[in-house]
C-alpha positions in Angstrom: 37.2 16.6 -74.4 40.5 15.5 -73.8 43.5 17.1 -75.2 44.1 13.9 -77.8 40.3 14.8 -79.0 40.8 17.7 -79.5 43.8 17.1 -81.6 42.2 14.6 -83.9 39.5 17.0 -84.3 42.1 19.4 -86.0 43.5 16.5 -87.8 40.2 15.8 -89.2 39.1 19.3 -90.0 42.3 20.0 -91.8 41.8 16.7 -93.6 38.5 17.6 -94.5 39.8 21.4 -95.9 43.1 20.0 -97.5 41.8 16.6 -99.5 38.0 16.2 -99.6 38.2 13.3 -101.1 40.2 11.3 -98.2 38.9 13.0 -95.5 35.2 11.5 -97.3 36.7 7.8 -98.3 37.7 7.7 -93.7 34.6 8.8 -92.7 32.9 6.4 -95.1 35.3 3.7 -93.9 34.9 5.0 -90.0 30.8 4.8 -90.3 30.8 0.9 -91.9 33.3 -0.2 -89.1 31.9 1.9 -86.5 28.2 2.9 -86.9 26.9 3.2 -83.6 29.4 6.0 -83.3 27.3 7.9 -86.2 23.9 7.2 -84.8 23.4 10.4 -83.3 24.9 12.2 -85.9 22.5 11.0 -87.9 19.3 12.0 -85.6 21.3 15.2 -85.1 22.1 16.2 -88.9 18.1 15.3 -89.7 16.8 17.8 -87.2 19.5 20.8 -88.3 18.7 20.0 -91.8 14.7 20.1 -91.1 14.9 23.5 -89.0 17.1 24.9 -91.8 14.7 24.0 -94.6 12.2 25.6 -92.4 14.5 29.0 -92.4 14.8 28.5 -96.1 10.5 28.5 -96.3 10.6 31.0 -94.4 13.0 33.2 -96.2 11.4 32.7 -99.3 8.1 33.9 -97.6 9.2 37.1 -97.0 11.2 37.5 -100.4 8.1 37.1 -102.5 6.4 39.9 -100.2 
């Protein structure tokens, strides 16, 4: 990751902390004009959310033990 990356990166996360609201009307904007860029993402966010739902079954699981 090149140094400019990485620097956009903070730019983003600090967006993302400081005004919600902007930081989700770019991203919006970013994945209409650019959505191959999100693909992954996508695929990636889908698998995190089904292993965590799994964590959540399992939690539950042992709670009502």
């Amino acid at each position: 990751m090149s140094n400019l990356d990485k620097s956009i990166g903070k730019i983003l996360l600090d967006l993302q902390k400081d005004d919600p609201d902007s930081f989700k009307k770019l991203m919006e904007k970013a994945q209409e004009e650019n959505p191959e860029l999100f693909e992954d993402v996508d695929s990636e966010n889908k698998e995190i959310d089904e292993y965590n739902s799994k964590v959540d079954d399992y939690n539950r699981k042992v709670d009502d033990e």
